[in-house]
ChimeraX commands (.cxc) that place a marker at each C-alpha (Angstrom):
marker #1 position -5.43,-24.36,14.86 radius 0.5
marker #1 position -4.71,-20.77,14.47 radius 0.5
marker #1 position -5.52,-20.88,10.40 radius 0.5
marker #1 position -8.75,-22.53,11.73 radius 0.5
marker #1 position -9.46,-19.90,14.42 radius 0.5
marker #1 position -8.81,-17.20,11.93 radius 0.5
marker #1 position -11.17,-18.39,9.06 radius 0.5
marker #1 position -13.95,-18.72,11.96 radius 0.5
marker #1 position -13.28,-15.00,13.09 radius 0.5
marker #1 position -13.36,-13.85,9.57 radius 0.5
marker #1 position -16.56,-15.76,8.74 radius 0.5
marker #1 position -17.80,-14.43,12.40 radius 0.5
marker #1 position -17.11,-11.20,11.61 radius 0.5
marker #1 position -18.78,-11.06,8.68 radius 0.5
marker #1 position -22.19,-11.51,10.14 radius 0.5
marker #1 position -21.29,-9.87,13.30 radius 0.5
marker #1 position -22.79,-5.87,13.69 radius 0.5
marker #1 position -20.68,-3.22,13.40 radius 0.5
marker #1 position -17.90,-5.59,12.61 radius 0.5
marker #1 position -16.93,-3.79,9.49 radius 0.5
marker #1 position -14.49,-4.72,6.93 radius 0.5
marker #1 position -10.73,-6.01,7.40 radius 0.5
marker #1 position -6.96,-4.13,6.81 radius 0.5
marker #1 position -3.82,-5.77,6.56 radius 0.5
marker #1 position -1.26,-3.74,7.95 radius 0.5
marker #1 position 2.33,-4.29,9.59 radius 0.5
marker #1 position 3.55,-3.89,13.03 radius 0.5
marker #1 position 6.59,-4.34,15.53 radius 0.5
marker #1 position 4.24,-5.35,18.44 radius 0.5
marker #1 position 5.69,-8.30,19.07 radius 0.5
marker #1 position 8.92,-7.49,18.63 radius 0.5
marker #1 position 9.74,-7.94,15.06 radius 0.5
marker #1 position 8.14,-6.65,11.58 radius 0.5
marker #1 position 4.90,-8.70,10.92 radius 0.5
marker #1 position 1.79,-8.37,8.99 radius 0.5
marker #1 position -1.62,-8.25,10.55 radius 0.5
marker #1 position -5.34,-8.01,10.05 radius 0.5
marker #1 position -8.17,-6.05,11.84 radius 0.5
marker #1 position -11.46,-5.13,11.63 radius 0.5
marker #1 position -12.06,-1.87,10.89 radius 0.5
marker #1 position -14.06,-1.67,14.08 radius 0.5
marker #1 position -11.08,-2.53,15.95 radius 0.5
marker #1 position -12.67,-5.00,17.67 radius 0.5
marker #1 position -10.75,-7.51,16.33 radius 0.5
marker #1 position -6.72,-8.33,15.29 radius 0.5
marker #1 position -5.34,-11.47,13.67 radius 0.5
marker #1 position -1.58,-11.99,12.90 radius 0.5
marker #1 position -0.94,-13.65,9.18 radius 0.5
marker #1 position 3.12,-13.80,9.14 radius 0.5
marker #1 position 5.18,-14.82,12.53 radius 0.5
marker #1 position 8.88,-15.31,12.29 radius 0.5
marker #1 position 11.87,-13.35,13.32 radius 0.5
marker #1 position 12.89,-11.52,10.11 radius 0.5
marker #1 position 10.94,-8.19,8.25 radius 0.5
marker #1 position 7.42,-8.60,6.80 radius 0.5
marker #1 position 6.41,-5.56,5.31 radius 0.5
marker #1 position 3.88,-3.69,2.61 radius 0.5
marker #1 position 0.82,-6.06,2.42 radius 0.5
marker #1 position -1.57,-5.61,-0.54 radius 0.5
marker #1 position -4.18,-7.31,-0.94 radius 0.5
marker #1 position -5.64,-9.00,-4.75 radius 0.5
marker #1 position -8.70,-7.71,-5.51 radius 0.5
marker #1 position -10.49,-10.71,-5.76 radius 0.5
marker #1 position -9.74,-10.62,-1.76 radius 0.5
marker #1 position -7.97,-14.02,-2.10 radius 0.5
marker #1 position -3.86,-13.46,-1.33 radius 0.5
marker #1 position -1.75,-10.32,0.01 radius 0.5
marker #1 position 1.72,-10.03,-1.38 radius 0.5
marker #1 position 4.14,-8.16,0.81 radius 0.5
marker #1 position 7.76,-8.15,1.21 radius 0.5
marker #1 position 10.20,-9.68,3.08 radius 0.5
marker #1 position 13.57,-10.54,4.07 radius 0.5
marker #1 position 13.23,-13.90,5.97 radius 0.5
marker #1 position 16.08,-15.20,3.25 radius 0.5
marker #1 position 18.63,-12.81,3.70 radius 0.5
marker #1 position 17.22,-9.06,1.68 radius 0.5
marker #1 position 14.06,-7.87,0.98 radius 0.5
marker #1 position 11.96,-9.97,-1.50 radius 0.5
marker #1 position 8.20,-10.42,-2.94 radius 0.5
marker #1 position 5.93,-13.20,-1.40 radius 0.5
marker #1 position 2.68,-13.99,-1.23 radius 0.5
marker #1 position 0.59,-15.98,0.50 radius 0.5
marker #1 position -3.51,-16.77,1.33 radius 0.5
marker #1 position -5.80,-14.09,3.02 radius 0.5
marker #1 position -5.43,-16.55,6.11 radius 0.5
marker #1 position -1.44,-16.27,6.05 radius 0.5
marker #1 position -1.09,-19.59,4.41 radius 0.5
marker #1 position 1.05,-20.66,1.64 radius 0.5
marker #1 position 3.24,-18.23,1.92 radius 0.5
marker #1 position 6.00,-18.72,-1.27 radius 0.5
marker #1 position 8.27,-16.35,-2.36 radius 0.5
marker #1 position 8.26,-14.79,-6.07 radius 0.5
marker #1 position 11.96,-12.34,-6.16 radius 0.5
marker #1 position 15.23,-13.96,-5.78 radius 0.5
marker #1 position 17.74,-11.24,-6.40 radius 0.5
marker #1 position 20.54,-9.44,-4.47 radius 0.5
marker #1 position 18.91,-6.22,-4.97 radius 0.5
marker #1 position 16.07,-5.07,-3.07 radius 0.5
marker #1 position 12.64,-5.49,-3.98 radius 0.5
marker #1 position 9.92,-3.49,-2.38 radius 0.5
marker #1 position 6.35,-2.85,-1.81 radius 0.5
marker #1 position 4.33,-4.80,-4.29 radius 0.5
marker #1 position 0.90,-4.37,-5.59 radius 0.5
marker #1 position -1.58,-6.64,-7.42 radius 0.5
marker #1 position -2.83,-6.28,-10.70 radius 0.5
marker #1 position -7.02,-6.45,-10.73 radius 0.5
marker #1 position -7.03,-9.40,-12.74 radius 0.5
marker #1 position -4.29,-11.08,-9.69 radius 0.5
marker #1 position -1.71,-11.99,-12.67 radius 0.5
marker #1 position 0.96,-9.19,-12.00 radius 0.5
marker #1 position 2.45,-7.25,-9.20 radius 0.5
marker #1 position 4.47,-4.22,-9.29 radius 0.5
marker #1 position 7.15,-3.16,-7.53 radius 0.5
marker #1 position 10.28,-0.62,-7.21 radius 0.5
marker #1 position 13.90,-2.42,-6.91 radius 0.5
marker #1 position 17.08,-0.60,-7.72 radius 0.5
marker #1 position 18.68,-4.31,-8.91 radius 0.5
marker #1 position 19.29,-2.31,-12.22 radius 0.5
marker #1 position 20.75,0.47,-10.82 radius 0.5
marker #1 position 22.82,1.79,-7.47 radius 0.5
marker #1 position 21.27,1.78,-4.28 radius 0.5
marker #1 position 19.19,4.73,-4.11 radius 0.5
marker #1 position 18.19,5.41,-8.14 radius 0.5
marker #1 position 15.14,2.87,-7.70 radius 0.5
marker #1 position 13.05,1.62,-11.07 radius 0.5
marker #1 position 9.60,0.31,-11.35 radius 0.5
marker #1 position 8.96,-3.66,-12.59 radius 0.5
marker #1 position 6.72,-5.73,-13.03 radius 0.5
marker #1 position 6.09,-8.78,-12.30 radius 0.5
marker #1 position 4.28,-12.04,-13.55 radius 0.5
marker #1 position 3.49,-13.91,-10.55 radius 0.5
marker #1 position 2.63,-17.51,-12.43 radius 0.5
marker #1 position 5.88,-17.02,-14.51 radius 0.5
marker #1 position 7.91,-15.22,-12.08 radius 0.5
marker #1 position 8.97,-13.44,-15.51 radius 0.5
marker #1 position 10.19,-9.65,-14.33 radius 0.5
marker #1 position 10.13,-7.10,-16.85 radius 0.5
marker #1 position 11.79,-3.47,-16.53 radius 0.5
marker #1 position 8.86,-0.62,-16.87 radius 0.5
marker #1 position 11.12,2.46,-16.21 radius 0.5
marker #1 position 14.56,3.37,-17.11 radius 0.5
marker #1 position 16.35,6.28,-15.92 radius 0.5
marker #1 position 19.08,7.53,-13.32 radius 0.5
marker #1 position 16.61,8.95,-11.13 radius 0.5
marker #1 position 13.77,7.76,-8.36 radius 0.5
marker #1 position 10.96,5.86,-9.35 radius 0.5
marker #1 position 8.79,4.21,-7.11 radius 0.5
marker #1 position 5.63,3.57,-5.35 radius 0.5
marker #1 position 3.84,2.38,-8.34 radius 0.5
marker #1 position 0.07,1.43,-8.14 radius 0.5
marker #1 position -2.45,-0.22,-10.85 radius 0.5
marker #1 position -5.62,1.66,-11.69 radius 0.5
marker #1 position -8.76,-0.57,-11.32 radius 0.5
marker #1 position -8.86,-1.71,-14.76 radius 0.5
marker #1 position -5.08,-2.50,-15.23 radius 0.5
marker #1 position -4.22,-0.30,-18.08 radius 0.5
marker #1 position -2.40,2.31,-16.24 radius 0.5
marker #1 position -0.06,2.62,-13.21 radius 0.5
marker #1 position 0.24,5.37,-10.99 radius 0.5
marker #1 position 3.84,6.43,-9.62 radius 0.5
marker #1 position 6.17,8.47,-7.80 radius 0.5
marker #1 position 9.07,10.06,-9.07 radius 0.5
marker #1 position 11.78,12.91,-8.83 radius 0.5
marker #1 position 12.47,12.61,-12.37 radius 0.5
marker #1 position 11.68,16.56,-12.70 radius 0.5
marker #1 position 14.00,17.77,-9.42 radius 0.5
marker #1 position 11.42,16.70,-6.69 radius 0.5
marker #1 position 8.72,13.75,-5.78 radius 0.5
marker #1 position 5.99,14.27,-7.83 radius 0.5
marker #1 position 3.37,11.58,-8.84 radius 0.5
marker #1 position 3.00,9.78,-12.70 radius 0.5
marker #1 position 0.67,7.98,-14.48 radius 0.5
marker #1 position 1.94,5.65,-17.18 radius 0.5
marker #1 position 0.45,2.96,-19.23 radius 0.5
marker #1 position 1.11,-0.76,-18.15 radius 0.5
marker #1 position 3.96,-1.49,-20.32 radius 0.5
marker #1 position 5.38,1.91,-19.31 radius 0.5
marker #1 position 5.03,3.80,-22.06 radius 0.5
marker #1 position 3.51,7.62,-21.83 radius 0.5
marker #1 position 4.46,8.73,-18.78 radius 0.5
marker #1 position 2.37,11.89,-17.62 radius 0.5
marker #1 position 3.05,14.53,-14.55 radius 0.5
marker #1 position -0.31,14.80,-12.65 radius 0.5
marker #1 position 1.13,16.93,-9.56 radius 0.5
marker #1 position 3.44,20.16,-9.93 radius 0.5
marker #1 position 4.82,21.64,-6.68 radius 0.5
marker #1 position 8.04,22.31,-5.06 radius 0.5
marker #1 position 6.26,20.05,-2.13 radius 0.5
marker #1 position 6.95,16.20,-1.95 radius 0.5
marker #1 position 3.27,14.46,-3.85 radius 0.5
marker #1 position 3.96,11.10,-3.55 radius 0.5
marker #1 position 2.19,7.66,-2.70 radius 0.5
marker #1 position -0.88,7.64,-5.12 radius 0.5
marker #1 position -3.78,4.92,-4.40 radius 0.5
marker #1 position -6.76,4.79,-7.13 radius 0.5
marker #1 position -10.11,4.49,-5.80 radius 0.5
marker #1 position -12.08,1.22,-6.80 radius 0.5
marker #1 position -14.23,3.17,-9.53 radius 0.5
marker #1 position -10.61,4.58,-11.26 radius 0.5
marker #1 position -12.01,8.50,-10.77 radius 0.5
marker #1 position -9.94,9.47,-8.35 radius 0.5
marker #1 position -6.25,9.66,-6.85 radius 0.5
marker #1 position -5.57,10.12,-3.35 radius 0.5
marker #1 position -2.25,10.80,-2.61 radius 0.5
marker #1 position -0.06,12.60,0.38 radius 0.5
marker #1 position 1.90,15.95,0.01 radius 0.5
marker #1 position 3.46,18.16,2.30 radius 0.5
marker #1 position 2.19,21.54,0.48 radius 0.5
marker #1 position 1.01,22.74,3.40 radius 0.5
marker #1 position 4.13,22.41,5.56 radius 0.5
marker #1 position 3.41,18.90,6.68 radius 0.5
marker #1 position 2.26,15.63,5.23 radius 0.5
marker #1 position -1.66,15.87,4.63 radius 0.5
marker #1 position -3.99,13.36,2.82 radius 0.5
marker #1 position -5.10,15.33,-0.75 radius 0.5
marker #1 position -7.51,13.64,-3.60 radius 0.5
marker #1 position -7.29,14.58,-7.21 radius 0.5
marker #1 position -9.34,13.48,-10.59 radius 0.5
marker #1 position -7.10,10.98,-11.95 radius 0.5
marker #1 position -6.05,13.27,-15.16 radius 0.5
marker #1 position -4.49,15.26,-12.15 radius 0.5
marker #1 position -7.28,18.19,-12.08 radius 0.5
marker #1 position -9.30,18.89,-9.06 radius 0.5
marker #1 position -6.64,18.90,-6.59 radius 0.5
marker #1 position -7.23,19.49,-2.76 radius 0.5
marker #1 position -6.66,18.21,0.72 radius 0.5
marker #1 position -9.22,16.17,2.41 radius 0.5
marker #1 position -8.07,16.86,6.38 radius 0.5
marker #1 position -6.19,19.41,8.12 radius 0.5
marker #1 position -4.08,17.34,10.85 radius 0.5
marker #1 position -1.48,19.57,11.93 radius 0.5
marker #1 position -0.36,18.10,14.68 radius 0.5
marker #1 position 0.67,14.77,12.38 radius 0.5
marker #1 position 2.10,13.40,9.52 radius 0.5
marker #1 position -0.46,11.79,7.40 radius 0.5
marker #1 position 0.49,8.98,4.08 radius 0.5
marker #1 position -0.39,6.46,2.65 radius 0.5
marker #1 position -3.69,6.41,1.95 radius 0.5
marker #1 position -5.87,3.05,0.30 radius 0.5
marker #1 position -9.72,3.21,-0.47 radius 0.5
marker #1 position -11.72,0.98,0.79 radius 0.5
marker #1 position -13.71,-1.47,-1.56 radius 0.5
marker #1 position -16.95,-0.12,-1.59 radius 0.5
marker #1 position -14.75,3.96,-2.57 radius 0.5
marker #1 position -16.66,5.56,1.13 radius 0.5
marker #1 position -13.37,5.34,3.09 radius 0.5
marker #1 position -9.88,5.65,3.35 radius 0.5
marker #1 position -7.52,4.00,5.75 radius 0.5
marker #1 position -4.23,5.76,5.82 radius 0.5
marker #1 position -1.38,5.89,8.33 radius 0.5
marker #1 position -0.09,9.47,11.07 radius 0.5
marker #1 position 3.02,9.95,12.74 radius 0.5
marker #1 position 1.61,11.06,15.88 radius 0.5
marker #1 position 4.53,11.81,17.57 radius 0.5
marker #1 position 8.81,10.92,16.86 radius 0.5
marker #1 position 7.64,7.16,17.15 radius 0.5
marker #1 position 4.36,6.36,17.06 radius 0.5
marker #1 position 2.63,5.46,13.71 radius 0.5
marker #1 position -0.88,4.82,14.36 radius 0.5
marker #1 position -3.59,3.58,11.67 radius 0.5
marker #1 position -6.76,5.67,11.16 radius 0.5
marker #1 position -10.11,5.48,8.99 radius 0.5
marker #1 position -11.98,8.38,7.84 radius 0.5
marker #1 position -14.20,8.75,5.02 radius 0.5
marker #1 position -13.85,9.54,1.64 radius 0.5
marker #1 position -14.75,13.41,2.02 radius 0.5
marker #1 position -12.04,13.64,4.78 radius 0.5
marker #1 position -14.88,13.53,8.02 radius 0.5
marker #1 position -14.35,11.05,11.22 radius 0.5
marker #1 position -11.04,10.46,11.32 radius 0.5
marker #1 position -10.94,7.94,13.96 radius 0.5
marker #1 position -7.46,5.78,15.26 radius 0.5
marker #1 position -7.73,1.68,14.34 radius 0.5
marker #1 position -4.52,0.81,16.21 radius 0.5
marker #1 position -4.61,2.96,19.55 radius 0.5
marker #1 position -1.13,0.64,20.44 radius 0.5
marker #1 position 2.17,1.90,21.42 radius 0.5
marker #1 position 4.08,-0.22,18.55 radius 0.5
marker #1 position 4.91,1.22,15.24 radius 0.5
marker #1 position 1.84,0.43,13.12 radius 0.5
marker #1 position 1.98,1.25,9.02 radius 0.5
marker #1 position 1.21,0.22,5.75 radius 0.5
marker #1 position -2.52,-0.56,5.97 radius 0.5
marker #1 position -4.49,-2.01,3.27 radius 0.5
marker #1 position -8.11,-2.72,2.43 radius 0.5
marker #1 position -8.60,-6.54,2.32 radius 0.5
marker #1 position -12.21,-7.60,0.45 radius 0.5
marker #1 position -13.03,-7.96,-3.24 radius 0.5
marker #1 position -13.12,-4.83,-5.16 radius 0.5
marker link #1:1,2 radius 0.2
marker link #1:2,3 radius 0.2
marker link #1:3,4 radius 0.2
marker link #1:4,5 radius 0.2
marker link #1:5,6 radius 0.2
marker link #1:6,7 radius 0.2
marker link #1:7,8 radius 0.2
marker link #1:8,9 radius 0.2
marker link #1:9,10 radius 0.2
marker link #1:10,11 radius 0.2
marker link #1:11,12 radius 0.2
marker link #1:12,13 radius 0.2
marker link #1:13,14 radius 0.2
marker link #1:14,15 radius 0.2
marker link #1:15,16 radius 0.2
marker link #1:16,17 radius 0.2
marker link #1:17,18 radius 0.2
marker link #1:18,19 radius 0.2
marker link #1:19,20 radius 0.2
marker link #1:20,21 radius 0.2
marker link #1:21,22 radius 0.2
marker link #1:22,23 radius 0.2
marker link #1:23,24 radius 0.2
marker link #1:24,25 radius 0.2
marker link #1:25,26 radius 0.2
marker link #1:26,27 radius 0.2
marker link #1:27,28 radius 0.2
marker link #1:28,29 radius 0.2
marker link #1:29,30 radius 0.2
marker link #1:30,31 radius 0.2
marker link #1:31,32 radius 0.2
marker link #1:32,33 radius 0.2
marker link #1:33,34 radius 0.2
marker link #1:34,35 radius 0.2
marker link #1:35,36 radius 0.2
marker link #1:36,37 radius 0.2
marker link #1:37,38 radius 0.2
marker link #1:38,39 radius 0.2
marker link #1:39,40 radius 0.2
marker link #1:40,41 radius 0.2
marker link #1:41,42 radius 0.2
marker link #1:42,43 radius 0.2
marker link #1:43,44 radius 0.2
marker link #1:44,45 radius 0.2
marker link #1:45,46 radius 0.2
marker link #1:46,47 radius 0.2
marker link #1:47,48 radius 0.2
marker link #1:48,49 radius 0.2
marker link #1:49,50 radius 0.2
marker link #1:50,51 radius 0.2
marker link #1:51,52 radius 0.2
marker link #1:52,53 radius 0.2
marker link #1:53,54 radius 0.2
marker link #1:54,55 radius 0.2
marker link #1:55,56 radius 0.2
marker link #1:56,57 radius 0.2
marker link #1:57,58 radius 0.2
marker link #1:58,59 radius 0.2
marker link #1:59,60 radius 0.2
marker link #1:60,61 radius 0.2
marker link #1:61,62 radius 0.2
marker link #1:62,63 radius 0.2
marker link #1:63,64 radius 0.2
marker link #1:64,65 radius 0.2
marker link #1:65,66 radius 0.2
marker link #1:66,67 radius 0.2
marker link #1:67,68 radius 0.2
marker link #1:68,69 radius 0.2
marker link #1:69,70 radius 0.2
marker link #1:70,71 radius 0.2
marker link #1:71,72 radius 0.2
marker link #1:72,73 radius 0.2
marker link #1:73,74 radius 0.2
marker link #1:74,75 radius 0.2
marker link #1:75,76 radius 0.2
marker link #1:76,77 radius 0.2
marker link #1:77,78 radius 0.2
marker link #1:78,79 radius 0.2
marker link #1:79,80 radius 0.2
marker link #1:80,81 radius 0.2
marker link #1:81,82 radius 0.2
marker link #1:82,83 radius 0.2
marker link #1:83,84 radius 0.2
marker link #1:84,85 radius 0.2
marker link #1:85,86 radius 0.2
marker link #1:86,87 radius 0.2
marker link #1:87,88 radius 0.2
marker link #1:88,89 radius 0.2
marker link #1:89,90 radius 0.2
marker link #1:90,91 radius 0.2
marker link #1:91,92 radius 0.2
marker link #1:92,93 radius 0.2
marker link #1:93,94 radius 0.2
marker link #1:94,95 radius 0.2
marker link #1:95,96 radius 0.2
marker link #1:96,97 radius 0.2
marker link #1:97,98 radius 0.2
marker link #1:98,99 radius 0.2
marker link #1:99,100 radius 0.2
marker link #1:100,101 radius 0.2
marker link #1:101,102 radius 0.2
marker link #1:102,103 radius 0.2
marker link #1:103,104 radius 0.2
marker link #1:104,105 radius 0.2
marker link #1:105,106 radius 0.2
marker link #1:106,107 radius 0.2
marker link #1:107,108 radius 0.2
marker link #1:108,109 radius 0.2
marker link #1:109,110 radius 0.2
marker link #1:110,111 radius 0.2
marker link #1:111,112 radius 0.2
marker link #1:112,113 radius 0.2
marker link #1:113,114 radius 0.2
marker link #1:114,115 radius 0.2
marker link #1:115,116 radius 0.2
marker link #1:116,117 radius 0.2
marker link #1:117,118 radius 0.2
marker link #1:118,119 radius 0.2
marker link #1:119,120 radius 0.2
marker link #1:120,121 radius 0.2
marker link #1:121,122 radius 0.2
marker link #1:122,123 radius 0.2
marker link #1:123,124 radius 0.2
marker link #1:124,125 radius 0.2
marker link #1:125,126 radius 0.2
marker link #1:126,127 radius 0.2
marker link #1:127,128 radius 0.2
marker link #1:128,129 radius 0.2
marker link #1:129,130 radius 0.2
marker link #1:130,131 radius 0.2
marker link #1:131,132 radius 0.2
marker link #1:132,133 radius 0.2
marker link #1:133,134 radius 0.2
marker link #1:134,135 radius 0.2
marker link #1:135,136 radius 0.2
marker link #1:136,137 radius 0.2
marker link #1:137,138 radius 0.2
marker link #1:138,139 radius 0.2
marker link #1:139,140 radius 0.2
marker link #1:140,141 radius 0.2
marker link #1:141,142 radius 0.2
marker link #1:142,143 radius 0.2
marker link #1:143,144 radius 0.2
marker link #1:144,145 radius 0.2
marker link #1:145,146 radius 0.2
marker link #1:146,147 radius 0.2
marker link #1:147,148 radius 0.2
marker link #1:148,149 radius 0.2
marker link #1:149,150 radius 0.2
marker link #1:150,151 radius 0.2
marker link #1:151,152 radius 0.2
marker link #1:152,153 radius 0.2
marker link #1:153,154 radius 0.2
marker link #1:154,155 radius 0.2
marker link #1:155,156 radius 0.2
marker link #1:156,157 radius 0.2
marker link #1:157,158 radius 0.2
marker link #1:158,159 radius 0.2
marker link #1:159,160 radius 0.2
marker link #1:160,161 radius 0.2
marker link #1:161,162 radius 0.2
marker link #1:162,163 radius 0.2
marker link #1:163,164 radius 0.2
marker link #1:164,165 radius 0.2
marker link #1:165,166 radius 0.2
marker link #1:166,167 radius 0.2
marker link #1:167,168 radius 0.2
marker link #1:168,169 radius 0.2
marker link #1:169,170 radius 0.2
marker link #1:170,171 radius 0.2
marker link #1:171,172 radius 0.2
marker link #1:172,173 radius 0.2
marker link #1:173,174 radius 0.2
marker link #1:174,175 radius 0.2
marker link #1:175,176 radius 0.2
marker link #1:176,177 radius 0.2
marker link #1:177,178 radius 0.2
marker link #1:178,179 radius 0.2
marker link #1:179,180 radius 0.2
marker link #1:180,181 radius 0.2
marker link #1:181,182 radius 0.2
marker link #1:182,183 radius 0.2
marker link #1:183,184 radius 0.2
marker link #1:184,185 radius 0.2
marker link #1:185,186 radius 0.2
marker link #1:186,187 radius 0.2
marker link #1:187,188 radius 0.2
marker link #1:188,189 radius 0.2
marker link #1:189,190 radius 0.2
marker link #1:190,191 radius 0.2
marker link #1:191,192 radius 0.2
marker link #1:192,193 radius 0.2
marker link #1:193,194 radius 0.2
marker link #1:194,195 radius 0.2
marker link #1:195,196 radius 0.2
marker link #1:196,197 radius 0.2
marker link #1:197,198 radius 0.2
marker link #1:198,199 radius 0.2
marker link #1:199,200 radius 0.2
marker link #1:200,201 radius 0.2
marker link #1:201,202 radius 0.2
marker link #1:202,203 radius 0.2
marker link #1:203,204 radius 0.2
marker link #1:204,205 radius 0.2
marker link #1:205,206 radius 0.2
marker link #1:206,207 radius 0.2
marker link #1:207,208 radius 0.2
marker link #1:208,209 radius 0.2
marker link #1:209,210 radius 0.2
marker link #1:210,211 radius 0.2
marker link #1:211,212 radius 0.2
marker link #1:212,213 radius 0.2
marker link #1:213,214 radius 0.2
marker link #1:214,215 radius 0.2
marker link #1:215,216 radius 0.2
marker link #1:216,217 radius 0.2
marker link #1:217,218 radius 0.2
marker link #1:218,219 radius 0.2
marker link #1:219,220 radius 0.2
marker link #1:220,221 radius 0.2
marker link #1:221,222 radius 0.2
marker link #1:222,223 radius 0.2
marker link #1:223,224 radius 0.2
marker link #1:224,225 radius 0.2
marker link #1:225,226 radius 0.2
marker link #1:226,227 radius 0.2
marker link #1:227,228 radius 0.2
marker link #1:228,229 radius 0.2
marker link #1:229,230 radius 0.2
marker link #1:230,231 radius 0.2
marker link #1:231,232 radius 0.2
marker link #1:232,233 radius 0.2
marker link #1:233,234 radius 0.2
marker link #1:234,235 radius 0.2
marker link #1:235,236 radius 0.2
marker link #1:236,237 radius 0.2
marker link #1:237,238 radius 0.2
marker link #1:238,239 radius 0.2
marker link #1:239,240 radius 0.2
marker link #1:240,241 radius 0.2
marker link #1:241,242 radius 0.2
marker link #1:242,243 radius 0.2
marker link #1:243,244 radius 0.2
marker link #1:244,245 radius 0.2
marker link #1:245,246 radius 0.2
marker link #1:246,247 radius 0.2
marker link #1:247,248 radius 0.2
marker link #1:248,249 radius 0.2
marker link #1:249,250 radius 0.2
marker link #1:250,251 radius 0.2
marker link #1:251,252 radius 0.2
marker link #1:252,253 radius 0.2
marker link #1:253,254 radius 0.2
marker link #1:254,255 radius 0.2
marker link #1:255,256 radius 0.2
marker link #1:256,257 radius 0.2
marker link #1:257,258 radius 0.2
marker link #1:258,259 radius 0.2
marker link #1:259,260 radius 0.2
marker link #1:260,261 radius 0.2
marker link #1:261,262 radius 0.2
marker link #1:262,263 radius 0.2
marker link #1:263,264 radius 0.2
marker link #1:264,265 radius 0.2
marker link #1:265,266 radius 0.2
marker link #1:266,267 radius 0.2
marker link #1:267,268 radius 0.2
marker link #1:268,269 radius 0.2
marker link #1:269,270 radius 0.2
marker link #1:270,271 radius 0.2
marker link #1:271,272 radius 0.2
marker link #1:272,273 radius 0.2
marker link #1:273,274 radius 0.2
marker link #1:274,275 radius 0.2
marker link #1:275,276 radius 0.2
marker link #1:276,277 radius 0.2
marker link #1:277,278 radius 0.2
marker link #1:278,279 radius 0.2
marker link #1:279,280 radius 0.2
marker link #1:280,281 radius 0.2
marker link #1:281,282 radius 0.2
marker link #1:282,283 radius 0.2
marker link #1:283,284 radius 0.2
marker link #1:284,285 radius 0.2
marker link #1:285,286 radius 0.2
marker link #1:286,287 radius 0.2
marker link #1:287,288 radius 0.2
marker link #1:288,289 radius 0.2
view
């Protein structure tokens, strides 16, 4: 009954005004890590995952079909995946190592994701992964931090972060990991990097400016400058919307509350999603891109 009531609210929503699109996202509300979807009006919140363990990360395939996420319902943190309506959830990892945060390919074949399973805890390395196959191959290979890696819309490259120069800077490096390039250089933290849908542009968060702030750059690294000055929060992880007019990203608005806000894509009308005293993070555009 709930799969059923959640189809009907996304099909409802669809025609419904002002509705807007939907974000994944994860939150402790009721009690425990679990991954959710709202409308970006607000207006509406449906719960995909609902057990007692740590669901985490949800991206969503560009065809708007599945999220993968991770999880560690079976003892660590893994890769799943599962329908848009939270079922068939199946896992894709099974290693002792943790495996974190992954993200689709366009074409839905691949994810990729940073484990250190190669490496001690703490030196992380980017993989990736074929879901049909399960087959995991290494991408990077060194004794530093690599991680948060993101496809560019038309799968040839992925975007990274890494402190493979002395701090957390952000990478771009073709899909079977060759070429790696340095887009940002600062003695500030640049890291989580999220394409927008046409491939033109990074957005990305850096603390430049003394605290975390949502910046944009072309995607050969030129151009680069910050959308909104929040000073008062802590601003990350940023993901475009399908259509490239928005970005949902997530602010520390105090010692414990993460709170989920949209804005557009020049950095105007920031406005708060969530509004709820829970920790709320890791949002994610859902809809075909």
């Amino acid at each position: 009954m709930h799969r059923l009531l959640l189809c009907l609210t996304i099909v409802a929503c669809s025609v419904a005004p002002g509705c807007g699109g939907w974000v994944v996202f994860t939150s402790d509300r009721d009690g425990d890590n679990e991954i959710y979807m709202m409308t970006t009006g607000g207006s509406m919140v449906a719960k995909l995952t609902d057990n007692n363990d740590n669901d985490s990360s949800p991206a969503v395939t560009a065809d708007g079909t599945q999220v993968v996420f991770q999880s560690d319902r079976d003892g660590n943190p893994e890769l799943y995946i599962m329908n848009i309506d939270g079922t068939g959830q199946r896992r894709l990892t099974d290693h002792p190592a943790q495996d974190l945060s992954p993200r689709p390919s366009p074409d839905g074949k691949y994810v990729v994701f940073w484990s250190h399973r190669d490496t001690v805890l703490g030196a992380f390395e980017i993989y990736l992964l074929e879901i049909e196959t399960r087959e995991v191959t290494r991408l990077t290979d060194n004794d530093v931090d690599d991680r948060e890696p993101v496809f560019n819309p038309d799968g040839t490259k992925i975007a990274f972060t890494s402190n493979r120069d002395g701090n957390y800077e952000i990478y771009v490096m073709n899909v079977d990991g060759s070429d790696p390039t340095r887009l940002t250089n600062n003695p500030a933290t640049d890291q989580l990097p999220a394409y927008s849908p046409d491939g033109s542009t990074i957005a990305f968060s850096s603390s430049r400016d003394g605290d975390l702030e949502i910046y944009v750059m072309a995607s050969d690294g030129s151009g680069q400058k910050r959308l909104v000055r929040r000073p008062e929060q802590q601003d990350s992880r940023p993901n475009y919307s399908p259509d490239g007019t928005q970005i949902v990203f997530v602010s520390l608005l105090d010692l414990a509350d993460y709170e989920i806000f949209l804005m557009n894509d020049d950095g105007t009308g920031a406005t708060n999603l969530t509004g709820h005293p829970a920790w709320d993070d890791f949002p994610w555009f859902a809809g075909a891109r």
